[in-house]
C-alpha positions in Angstrom: -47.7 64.9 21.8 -49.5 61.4 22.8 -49.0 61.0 26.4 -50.1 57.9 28.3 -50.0 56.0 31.7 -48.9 52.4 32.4 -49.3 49.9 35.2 -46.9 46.9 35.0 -45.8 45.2 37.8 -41.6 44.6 37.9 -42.3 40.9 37.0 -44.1 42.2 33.6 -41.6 44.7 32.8 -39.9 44.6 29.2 -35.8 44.8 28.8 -36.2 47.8 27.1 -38.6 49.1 29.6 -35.7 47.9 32.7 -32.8 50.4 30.9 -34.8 53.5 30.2 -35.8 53.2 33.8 -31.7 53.0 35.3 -31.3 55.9 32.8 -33.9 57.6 34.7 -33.1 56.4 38.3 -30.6 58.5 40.1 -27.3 57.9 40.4 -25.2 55.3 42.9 -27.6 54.1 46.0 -30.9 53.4 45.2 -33.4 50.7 46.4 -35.2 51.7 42.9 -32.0 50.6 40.7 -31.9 47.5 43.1 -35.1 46.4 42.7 -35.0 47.1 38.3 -31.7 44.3 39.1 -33.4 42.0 41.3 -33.9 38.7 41.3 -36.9 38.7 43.5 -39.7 40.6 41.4 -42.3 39.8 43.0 -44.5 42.5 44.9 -43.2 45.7 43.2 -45.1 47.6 41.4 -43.9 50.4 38.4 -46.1 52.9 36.8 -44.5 54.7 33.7 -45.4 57.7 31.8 -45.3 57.6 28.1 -45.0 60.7 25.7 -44.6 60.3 22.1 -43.8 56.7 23.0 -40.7 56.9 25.2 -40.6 56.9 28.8 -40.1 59.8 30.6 -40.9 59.5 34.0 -41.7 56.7 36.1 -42.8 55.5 40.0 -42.5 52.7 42.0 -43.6 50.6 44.8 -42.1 47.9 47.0 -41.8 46.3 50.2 -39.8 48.1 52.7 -39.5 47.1 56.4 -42.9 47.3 58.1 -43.9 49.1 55.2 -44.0 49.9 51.3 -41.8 52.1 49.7 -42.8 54.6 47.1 -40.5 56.8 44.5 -40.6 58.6 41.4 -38.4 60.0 38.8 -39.1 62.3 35.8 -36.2 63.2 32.9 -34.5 66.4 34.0 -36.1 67.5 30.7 -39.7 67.1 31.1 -39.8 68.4 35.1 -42.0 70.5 36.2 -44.8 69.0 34.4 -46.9 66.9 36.7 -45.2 64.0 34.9 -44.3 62.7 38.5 -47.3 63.8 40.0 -49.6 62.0 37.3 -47.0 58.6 37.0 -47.7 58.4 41.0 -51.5 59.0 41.5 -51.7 55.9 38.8 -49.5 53.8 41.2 -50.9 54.8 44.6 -54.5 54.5 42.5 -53.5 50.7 41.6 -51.8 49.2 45.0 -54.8 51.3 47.1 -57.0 48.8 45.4 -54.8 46.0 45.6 -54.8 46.6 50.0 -51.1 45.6 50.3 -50.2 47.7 53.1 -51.1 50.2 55.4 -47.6 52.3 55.8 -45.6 54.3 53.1 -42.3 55.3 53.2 -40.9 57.5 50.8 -37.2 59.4 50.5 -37.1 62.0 53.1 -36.6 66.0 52.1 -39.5 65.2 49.0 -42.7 65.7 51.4 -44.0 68.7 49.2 -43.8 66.6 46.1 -45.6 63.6 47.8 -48.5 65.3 49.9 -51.2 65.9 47.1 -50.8 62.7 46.1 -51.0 61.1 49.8 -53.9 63.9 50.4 -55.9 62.3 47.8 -55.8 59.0 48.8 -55.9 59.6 52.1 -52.7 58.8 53.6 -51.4 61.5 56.7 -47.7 61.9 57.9 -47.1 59.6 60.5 -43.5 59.8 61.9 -42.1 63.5 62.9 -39.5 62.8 60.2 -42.0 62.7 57.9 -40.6 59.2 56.1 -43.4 57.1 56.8 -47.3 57.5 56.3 -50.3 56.4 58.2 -53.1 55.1 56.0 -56.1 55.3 58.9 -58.9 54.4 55.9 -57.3 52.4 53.1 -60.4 51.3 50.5 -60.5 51.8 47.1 -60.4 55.3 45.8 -62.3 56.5 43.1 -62.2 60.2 41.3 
């Protein structure tokens, strides 16, 4: 199996790219499905995990109030895998370095999924509801 990581951001995104990503997006609400819809494309940010050329999982980033909103999704079939884990270090590795915010939010009840990733780059809890995360250094990480 050839597995691989890409950076795009929404603007860049392919058609085909846009419906395996719905397909992959939870169902009803979702700022995720809104933004694959959405006229205004511009700063959102999609990293997608490839394996044997389809996509099967994928993260995002986007403006939120006061703050940017992160997500991921993985195929039911290929959880469990570090899919998400890997398809998010690649996005929080590229906007890190592109210094657009200081604040994540991400969907509340996921805060085990999302800490070694916000532990590397080091992001810390910032609300008690744990939605929101305080950035004290933001610079550009290297491994």
């Amino acid at each position: 199996m050839i597995e691989s990581i890409v950076v795009k951001t929404f603007k860049e995104l392919e058609i085909i790219e846009r419906e395996r990503l719905l397909e992959l997006t939870k169902e009803g609400p979702s700022v995720f499905r809104n933004w694959l819809t959405d006229k205004d494309q511009s700063n959102k940010y999609s990293s997608m995990i490839y394996l044997d050329n389809q996509i099967v999982g994928w993260a995002a980033a986007g403006p939120a109030v006061a703050a940017i909103q992160v997500g991921a999704y993985v195929d039911p079939e290929y959880q469990h895998r570090s899919f998400g884990t890997k398809v998010l270090m690649a996005l929080m590795g590229h906007i890190t370095g592109l210094k657009v915010g200081r604040y994540i939010q991400y969907e509340f009840g996921y805060r085990d999924f999302f800490q070694p990733v916000l532990d590397k780059y080091g992001f810390q809890f910032h609300s008690q509801q744990g939605k929101v995360v305080f950035a004290e250094n933001i610079k550009d990480h290297k491994d």
